[in-house]
MARTITOR-557484 format. One record per atom (N, C-alpha, C, O): x, y, z. Coordinates in steps of 0.05 Angstrom, whole numbers, plus 5000, padded with zeros to 4 digits. Layout:
// residues N
XYZ;...
//
This chain:
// residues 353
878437971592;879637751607;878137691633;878637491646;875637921642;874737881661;873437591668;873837471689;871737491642;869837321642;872637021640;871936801631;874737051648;876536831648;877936741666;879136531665;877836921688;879436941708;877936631727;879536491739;874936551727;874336331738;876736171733;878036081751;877436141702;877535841690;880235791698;881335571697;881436041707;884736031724;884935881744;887135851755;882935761752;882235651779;882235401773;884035251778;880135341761;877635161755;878634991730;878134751729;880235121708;880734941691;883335141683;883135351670;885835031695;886635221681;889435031660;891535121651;888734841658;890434771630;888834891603;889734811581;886935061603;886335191583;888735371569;889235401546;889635431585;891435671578;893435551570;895035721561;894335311569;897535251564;897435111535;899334961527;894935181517;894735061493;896235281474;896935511477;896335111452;898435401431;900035401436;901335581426;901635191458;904435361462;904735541480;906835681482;902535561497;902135811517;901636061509;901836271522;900736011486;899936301472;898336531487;898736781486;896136351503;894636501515;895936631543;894536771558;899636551551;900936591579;902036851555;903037061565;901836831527;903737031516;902237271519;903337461532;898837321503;897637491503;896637641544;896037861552;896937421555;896037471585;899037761594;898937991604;900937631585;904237791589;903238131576;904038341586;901638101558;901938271541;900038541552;900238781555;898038331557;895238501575;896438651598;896538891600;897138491613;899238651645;898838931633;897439101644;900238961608;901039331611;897739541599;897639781597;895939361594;893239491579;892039691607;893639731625;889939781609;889039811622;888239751664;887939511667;887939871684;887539781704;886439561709;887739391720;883339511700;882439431706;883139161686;883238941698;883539161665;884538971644;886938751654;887138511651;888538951665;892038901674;891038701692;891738461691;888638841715;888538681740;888438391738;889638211750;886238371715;885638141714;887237901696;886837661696;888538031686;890737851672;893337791691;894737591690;893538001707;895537891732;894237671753;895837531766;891337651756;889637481768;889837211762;889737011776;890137251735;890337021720;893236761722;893836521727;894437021715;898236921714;898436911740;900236751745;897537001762;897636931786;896336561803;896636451825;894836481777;893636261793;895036091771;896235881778;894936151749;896335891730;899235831738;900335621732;900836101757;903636031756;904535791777;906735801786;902335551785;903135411797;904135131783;905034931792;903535221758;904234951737;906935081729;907435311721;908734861733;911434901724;912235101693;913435311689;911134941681;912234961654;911435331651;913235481643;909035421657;908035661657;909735781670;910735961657;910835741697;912135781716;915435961705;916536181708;915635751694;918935761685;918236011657;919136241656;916635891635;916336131619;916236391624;916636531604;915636541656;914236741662;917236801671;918336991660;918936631691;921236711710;922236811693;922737051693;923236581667;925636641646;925436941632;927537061629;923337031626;922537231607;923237491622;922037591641;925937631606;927637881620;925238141609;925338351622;923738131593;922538301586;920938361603;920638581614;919438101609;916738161627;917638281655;916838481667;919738081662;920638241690;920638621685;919238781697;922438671667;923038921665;920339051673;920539211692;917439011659;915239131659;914439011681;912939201681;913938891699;912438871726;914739071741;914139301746;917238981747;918739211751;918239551753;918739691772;917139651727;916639831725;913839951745;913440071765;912639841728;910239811753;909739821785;908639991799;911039591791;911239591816;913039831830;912839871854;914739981816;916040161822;914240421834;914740581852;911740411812;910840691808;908740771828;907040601826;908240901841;907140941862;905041061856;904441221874;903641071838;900841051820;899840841800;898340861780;901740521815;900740381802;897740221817;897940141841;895740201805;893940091819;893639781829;892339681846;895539661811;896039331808;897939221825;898238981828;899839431840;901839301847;901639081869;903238901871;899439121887;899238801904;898438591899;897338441915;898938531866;897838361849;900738311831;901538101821;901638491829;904438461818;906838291828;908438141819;905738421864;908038311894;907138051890;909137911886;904437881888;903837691884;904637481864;904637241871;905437551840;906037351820;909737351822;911337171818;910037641829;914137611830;914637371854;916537211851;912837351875;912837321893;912136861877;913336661885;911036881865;910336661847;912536581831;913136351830;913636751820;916636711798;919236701814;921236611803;919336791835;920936621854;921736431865;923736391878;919236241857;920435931861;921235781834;921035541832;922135911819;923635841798;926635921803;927436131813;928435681793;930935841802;932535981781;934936011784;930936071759;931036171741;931036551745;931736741730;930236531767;929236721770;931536881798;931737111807;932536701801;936036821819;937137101804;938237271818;936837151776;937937391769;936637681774;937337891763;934637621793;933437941806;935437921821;935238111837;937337791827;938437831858;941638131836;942838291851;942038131815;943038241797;942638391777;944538481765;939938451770;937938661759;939338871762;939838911786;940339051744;939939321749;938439421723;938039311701;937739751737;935739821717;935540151735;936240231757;934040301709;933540581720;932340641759;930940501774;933340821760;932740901785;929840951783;929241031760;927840941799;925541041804;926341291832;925441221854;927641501831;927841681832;926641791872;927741851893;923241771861;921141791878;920441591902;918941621922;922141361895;922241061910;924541101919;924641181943;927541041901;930640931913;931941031899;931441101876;934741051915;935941231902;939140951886;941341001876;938040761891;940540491873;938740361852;936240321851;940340311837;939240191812;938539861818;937039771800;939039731833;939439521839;936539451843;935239551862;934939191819;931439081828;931639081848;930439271859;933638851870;932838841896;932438961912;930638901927;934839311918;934339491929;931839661935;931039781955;930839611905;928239761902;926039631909;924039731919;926739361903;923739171909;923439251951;921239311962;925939231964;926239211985;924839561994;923339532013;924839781988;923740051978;922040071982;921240202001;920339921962;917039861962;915439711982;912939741983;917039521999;916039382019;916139592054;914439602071;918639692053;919539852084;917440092071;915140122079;918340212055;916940582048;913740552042;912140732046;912940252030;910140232017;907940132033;905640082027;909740112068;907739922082;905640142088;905840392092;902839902088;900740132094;900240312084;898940492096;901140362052;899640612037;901840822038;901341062035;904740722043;905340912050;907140972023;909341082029;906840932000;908241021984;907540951960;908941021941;904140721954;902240821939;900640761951;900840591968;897540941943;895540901960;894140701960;892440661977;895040481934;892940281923;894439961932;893739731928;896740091945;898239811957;899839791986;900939981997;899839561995;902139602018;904239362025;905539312045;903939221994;907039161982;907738852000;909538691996;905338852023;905338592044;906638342030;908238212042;905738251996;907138061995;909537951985;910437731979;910338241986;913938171984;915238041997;917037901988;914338062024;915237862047;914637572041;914837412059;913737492015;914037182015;915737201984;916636991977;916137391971;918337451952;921937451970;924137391960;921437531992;923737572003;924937322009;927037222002;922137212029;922336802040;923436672019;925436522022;922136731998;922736491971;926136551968;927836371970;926536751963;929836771951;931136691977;932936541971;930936722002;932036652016;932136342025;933036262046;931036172005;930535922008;933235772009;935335902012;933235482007;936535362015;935935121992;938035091980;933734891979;934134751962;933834931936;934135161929;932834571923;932234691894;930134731888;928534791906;929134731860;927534741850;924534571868;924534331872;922034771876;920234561883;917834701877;918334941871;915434621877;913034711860;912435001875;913135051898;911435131861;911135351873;907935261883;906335091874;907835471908;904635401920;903935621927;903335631950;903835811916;901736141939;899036081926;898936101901;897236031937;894736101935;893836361955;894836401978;891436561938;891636731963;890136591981;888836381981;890636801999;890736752031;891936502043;891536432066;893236412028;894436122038;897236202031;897736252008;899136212052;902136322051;904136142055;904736032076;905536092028;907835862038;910535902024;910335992001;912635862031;914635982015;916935682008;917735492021;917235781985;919035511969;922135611978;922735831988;924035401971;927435491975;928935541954;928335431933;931235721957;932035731922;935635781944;936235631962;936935981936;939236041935;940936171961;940136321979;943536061959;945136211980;946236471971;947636591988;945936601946;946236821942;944137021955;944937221967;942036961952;938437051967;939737061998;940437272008;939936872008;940036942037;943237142037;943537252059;945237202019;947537302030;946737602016;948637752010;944137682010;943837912000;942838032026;943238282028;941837932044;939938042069;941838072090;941138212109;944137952091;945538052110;948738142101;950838132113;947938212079;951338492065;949838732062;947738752051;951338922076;950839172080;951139292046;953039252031;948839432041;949339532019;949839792011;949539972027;950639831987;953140061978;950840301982;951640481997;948140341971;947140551968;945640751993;944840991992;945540592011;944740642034;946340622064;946240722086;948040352046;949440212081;948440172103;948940282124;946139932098;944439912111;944539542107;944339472084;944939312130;943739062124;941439132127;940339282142;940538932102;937238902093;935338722110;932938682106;936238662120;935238402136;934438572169;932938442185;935638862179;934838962195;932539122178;930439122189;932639242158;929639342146;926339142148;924139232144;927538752156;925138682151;924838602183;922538562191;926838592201;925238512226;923338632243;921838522259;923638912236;921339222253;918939032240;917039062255;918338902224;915838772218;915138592229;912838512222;916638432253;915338312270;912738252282;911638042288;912138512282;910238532307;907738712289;906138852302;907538702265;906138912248;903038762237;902138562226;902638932245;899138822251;897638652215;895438542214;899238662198;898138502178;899938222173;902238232164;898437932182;899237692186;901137602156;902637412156;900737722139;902037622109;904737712116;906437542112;905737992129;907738152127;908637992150;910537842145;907737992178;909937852201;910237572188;912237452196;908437402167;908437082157;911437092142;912936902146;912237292125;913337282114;916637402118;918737342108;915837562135;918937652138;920137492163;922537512167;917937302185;918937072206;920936932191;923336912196;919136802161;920436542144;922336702132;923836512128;923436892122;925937032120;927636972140;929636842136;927037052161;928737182174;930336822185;932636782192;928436662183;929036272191;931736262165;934136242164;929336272150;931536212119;934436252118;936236092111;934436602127;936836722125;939136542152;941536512150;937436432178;939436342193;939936112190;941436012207;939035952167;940435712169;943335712161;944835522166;944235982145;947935922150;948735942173;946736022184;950035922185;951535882205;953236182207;953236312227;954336242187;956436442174;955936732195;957536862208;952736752191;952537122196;950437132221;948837312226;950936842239;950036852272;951336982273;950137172263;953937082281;954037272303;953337552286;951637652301;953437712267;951537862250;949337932263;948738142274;947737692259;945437722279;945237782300;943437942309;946637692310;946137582340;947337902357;946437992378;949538032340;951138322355;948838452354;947138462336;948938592380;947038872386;947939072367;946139232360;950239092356;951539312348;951239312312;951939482296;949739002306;949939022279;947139002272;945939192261;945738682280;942738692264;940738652296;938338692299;942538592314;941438522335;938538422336;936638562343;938338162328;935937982318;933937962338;931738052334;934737822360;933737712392;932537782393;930637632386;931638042401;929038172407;927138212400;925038202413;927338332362;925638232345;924637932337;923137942317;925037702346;923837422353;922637352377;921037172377;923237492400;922837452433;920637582429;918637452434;920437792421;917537962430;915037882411;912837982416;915137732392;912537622386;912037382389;910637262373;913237222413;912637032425;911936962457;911736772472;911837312459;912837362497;909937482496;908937632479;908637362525;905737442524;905937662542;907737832540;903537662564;903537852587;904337772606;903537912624;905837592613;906437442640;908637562647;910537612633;908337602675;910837672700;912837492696;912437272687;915337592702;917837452711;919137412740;918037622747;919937372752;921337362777;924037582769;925637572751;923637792791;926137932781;928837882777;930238062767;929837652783;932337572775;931537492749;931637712738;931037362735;929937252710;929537622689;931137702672;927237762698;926138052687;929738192675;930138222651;931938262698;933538352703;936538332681;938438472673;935237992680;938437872657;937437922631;938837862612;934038062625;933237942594;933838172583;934138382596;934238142552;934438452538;933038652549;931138592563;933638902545;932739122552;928839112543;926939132558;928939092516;926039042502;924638802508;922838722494;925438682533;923638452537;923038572561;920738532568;924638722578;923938812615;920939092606;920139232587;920239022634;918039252630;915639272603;915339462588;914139022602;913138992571;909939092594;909439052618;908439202573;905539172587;903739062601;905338922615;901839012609;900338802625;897638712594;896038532592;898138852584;896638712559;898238662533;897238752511;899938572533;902138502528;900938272509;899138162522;901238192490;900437952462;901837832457;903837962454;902337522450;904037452435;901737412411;899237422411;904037342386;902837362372;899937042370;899836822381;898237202351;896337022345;895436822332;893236722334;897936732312;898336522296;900836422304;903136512305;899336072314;901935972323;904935832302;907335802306;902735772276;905335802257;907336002256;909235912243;907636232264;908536452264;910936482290;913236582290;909136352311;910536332337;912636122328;914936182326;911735862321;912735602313;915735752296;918035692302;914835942273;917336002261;919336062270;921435942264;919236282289;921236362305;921936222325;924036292337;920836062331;922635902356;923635682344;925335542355;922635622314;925635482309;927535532293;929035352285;927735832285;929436082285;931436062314;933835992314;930236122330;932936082357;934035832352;936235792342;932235612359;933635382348;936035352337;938135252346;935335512305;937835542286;939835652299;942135592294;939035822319;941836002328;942636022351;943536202365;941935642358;943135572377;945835322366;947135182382;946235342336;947635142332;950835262333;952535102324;951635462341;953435592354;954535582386;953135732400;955635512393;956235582425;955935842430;954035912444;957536012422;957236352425;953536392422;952636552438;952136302407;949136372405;947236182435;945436292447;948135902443;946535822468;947535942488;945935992507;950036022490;951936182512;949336452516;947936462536;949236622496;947336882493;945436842504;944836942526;944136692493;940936562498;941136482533;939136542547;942336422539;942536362563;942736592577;940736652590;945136772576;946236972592;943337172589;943537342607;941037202575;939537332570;936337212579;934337342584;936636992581;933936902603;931836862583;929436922587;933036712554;930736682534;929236432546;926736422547;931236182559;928435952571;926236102589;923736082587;927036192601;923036342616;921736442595;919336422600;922036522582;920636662555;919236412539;917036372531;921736262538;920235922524;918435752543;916335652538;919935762564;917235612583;914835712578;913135552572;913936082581;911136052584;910336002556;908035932553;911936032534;909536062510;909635722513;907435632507;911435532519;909935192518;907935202541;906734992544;907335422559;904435372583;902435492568;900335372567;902535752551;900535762544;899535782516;897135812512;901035762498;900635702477;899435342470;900835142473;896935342461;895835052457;895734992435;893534952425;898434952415;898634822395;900634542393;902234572411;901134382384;902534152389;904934082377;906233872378;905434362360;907134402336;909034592354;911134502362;908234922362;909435002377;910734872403;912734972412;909634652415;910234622449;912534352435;914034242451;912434272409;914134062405;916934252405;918934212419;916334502384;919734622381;920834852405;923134942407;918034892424;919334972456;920934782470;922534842487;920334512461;920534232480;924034252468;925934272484;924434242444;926934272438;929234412433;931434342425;927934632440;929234932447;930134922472;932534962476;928434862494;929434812522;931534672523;933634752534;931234342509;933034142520;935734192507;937734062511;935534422489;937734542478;939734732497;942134712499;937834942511;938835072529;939834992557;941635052573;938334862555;938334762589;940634522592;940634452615;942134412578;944234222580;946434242576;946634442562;948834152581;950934202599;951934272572;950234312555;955534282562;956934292546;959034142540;961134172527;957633882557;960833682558;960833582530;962933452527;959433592506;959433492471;961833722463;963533662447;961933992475;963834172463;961634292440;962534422421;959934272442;957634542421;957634332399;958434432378;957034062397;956033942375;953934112358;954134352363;952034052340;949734162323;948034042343;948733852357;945034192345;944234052370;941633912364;940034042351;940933702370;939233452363;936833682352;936533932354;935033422339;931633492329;931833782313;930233962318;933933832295;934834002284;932534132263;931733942250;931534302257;929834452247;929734342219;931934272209;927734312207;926934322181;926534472164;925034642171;927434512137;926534772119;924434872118;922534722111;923835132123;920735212117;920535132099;922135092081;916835062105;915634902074;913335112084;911135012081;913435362094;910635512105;909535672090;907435792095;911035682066;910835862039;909935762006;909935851983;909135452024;908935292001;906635241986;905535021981;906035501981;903535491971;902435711948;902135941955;902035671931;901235911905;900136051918;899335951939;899636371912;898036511914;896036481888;896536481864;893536461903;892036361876;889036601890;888336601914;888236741874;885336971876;883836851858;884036731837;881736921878;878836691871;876536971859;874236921852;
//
């Protein structure tokens, strides 16, 4: 399959002749050999941007079962190639029934039967090698984005290195913030510690989660409680550079925003910044959430990243973040103007060249 993997790119309505025969034998390869597997997941990884392929791959309970397995095993060598195409069959909404998967425990990983539990396993336990040596599970975080999506059906787009996540279900986003039976843990506090985590796929992907998940309205205050997922801080601090505050301002802000370093970063991709600030946005369409934001001194935090951040995309949704905060309450907490758009930041195949 090696000598084919170009034509995945380059021509790839080859493969959809027969009936897709050749998406049947590619299914089949996955379980052959390492180096064999790789490349047939390389493959199904760049063709799955054509629908019809797309949907064949979601629908098929078998195949899931076997990438499943795989991705479980912590001697699998393929699995960031695996994270990649689930991560692809997620923009099918065919594919809503991982959110209901159950299946054998992998023992050595999780201790619930539940795909999602486990998929979520492999991402917190696997970051950085930490639970196989041959993966670090980074693009689950656009497997996570996708289910947490809000339309319907729309083309899938991951190409690698190009990160974009499609929308699917309100079941997806109500899985990330219900505490679950096996651990009792919301899932949605397992993906924010990734904030600030030095590989750009993993903070790309769990920002556009974490957007996704706030467009209900339902589980702001969820978020927003110190006592439950306590969100704030994990969004503030990868947009808060090295700059001083005036101590009245330093004094009112979360605890994790006072006393930050003098080399202090925000982050380095301003899409990233962009996400999360119109993440607050979202969770300013509450009174109880601009009330917070206020009492906590997030506009100084927004002013400097619109001084020094020079993108035109970010200083647009600081521009509207402010005029959000900063104005009176005589509407009574209407929804508040220039209202955020669905991520479309995921909208892109992962496709290996």
């Amino acid at each position: 399959a090696e000598h084919l993997v170009g034509y995945s790119t380059a021509q790839p309505s080859i493969f959809k002749t027969g009936q897709l025969a050749s998406v049947k034998d590619l299914k089949l390869l996955v379980k052959d050999y390492a180096p064999i597997s790789k490349n047939a997941l390389t493959i199904l990884i760049n063709i799955s941007d054509d629908r019809e392929v797309l949907e064949f791959l979601a629908k098929d309970v078998e195949f899931l079962e076997t990438l499943l397995v795989r991705i479980t095993n912590a001697k699998e060598p393929n699995a960031n190639e695996i994270a990649m195409l689930l991560a692809n069959m997620a923009k099918s909404s065919a594919f809503k029934r991982i959110l209901t998967v159950k299946r054998d425990v992998p023992t050595s990983l999780s201790t619930s039967n539940m795909a999602m539990d486990q998929l979520m396993d492999c991402f917190v336990k696997g970051a950085e090698g930490g639970y196989n040596k041959h993966a670090d599970f980074d693009y689950l975080a656009y497997f996570f984005a996708d289910l947490a999506k809000v339309r319907h059906y729309t083309k899938p787009v991951y190409r690698a290195n190009t990160h974009r996540s499609a929308t699917q279900y309100s079941e997806g986003r109500e899985y990330f913030v219900t505490r679950q039976a096996y651990d009792s843990i919301i899932p949605i506090t397992k993906l924010i510690v990734f904030t600030e985590h030095k590989s750009s796929v993993r903070r790309k992907g769990v920002a556009s989660t974490i957007k996704n998940v706030a467009f209900d309205i339902s589980p702001h205050s969820l978020l927003l409680s110190q006592s439950d997922v306590n969100l704030l801080p994990y969004i503030l601090l990868p947009i808060t550079g090295p700059e001083e505050f005036p101590d009245e301002e330093t004094l009112a802000m979360l605890p994790d925003l006072q006393l930050l370093p003098p080399d202090k970063a925000r982050d380095s991709d301003p899409q990233i910044i962009l996400t999360h600030l119109e993440t607050l946005l979202l969770l300013t369409t509450t009174r109880d959430g601009r009330d917070l934001m206020r009492e906590v001194k997030v506009y100084p935090i927004i002013r400097e990243t619109h001084l020094h951040v020079d993108d035109e995309e970010v200083r647009d949704a600081a521009d509207r973040l402010v005029q959000v905060l900063m104005r009176d309450e005589e509407d009574n907490g209407s929804k508040p103007e220039g209202f955020v758009q669905e991520e479309d930041e995921d909208e892109k195949i992962i496709e290996i060249f």
